[in-house]
C-alpha positions as CSV (number, residue, x, y, z in Angstrom):
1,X,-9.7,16.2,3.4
2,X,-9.9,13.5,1.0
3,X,-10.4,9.6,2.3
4,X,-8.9,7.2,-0.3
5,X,-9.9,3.6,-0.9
6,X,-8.3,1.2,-2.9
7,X,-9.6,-2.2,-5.2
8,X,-8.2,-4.4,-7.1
9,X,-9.7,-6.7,-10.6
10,X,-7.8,-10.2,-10.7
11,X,-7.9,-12.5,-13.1
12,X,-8.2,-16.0,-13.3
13,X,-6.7,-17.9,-16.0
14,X,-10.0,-18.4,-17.8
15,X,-10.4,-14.9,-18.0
16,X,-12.7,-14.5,-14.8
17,X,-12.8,-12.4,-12.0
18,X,-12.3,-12.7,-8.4
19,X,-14.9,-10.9,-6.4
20,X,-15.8,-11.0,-2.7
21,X,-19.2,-11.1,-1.5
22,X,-19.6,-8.7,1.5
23,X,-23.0,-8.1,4.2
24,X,-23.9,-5.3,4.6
25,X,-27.2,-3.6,5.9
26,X,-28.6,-7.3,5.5
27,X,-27.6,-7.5,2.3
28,X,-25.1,-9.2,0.3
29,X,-23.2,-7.1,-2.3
30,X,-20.1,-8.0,-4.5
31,X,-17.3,-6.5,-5.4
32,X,-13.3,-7.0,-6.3
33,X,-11.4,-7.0,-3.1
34,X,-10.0,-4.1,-1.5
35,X,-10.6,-1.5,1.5
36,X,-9.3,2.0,2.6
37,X,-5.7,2.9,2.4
38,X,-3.7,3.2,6.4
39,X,-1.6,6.2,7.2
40,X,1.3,6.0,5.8
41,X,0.6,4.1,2.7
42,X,0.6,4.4,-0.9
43,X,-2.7,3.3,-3.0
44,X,-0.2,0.5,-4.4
45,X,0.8,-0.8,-1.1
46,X,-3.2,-0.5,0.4
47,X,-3.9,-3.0,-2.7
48,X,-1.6,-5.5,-2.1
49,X,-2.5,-5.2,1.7
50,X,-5.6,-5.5,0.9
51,X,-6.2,-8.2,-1.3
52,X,-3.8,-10.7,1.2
53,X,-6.4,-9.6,4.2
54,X,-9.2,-10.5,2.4
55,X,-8.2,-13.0,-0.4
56,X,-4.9,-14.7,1.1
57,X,-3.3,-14.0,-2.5
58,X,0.0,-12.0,-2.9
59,X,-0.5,-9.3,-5.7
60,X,1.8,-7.2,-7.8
61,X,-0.3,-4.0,-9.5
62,X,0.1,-3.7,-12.8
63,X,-1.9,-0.7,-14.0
64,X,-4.3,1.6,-12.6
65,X,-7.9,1.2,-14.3
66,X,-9.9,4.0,-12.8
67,X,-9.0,6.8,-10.1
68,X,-12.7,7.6,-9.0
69,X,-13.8,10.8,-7.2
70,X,-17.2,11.4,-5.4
71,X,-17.5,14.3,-3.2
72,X,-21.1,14.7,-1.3
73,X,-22.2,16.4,1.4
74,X,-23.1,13.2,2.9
75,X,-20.3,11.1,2.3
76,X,-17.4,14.0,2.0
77,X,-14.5,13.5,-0.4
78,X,-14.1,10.5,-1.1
79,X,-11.5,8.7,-4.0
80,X,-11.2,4.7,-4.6
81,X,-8.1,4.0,-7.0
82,X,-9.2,0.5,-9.5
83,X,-6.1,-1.4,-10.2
84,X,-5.4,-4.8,-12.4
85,X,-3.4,-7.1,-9.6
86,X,-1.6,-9.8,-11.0
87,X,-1.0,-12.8,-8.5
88,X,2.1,-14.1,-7.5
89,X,1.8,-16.6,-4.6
90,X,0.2,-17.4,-1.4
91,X,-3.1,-19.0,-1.1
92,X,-6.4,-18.2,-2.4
93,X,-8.9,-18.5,0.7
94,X,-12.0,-16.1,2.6
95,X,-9.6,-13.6,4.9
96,X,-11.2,-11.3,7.1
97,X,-11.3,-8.1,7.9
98,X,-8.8,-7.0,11.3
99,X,-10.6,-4.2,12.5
100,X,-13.9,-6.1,12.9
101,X,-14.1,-8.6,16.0
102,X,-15.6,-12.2,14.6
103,X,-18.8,-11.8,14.9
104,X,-18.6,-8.7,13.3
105,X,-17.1,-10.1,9.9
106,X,-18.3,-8.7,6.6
107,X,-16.8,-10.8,4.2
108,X,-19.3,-14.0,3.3
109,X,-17.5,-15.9,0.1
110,X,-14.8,-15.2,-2.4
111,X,-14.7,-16.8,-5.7
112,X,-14.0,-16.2,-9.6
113,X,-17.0,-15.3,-12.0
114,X,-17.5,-15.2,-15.3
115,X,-18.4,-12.3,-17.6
116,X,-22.0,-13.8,-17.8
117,X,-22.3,-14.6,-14.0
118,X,-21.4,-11.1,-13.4
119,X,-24.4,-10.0,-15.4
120,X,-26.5,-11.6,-13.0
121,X,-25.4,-10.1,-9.9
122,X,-28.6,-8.2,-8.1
123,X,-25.9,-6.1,-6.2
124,X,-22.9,-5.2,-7.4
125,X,-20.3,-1.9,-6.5
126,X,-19.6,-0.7,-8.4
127,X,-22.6,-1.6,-11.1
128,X,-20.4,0.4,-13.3
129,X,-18.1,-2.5,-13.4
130,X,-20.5,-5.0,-14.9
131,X,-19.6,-3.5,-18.3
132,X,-16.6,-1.2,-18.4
133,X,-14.5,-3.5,-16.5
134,X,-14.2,-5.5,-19.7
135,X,-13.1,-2.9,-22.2
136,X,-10.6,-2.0,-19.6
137,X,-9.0,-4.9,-19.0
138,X,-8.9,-5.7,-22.9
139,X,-5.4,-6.1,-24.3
140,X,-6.2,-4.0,-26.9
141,X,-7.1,-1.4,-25.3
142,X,-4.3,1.0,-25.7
143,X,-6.5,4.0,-24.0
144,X,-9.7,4.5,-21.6
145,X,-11.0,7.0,-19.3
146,X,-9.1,6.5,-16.2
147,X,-10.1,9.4,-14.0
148,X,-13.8,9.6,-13.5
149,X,-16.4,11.3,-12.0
150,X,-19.3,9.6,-10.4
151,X,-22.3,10.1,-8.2
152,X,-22.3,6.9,-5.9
C-alpha cells in the first residue's frame, strides 16, 4: 500500500522561496511546506490543506514539479507529489501542525529564501531541491523529469 505526501514551492515576488523550518530528532531541517494527504483527498486538495495549516496562505496549484517514489523495506512505499502553489489570500504566519498537542509542535520558523541562502542550508529535504528546483520552476522550461526515482 502506497502512503502519499504532498509539498508545495511558493514564490515570493522576488523570486524566493518559502520554506519551513521543522525539529526533528534535535535537529532543525528545511523544507517547502506540506504533509501527508487524509483519506479522502486528492494530492491537490492535501496541498492546499497543507500549506494553510502550516503557512496561513491560501494556495491554488498550478503544476506538478515532481511525483517522487521511494519504496524500502524500512520505510515501505512511499510517494510525495512537488507542486508550484500560487498564493491567493489569507495571511502569511507559523501554523502548526493539528495532530501534535503544543508541546509537541514541529514547526520552528517560516520565511522566504533566496537562491543563495538556500545554498547554505546544512539540512535541507529534499537536498535535491537546492539545485533542480530552479530549472524547474524556470519559465522557460517547457520540459523536465517529473516522475523520479530516489533513494531517500
Amino acid at each position: 500500500m502506497w502512503i502519499g505526501g504532498v509539498r508545495a514551492v511558493i514564490l515570493d515576488d522576488d523570486g524566493r522561496v518559502l520554506l519551513v523550518r521543522q525539529r526533528h530528532d534535535n535537529k532543525d531541517i528545511w523544507m517547502v511546506p506540506g504533509g501527508g494527504i487524509e483519506a479522502g483527498e486528492n494530492s491537490v486538495e492535501a496541498a492546499v490543506r497543507e500549506v494553510k495549516e502550516e503557512t496561513g496562505l491560501d494556495v491554488i496549484i498550478e503544476k506538478l514539479l515532481w511525483h517522487v517514489q521511494e519504496v524500502s523495506e524500512k520505510r515501505g512505499q512511499r510517494f510525495v507529489n512537488f507542486f508550484l502553489a500560487k498564493p491567493t489570500g489569507g495571511t502569511l504566519g507559523l501554523g502548526s501542525d493539528p495532530e501534535r498537542s503544543d508541546g509537541e509542535q514541529v514547526l520552528k520558523e517560516l520565511r522566504f529564501m533566496s537562491r543563495a541562502e538556500i545554498e547554505q542550508i546544512e539540512n535541507l529535504y529534499p537536498e535535491y531541491i537546492r539545485d533542480e528546483l530552479w530549472r524547474a520552476i524556470s519559465t522557460s522550461n517547457n520540459h523536465s523529469e517529473t516522475f523520479k526515482l530516489r533513494k531517500l
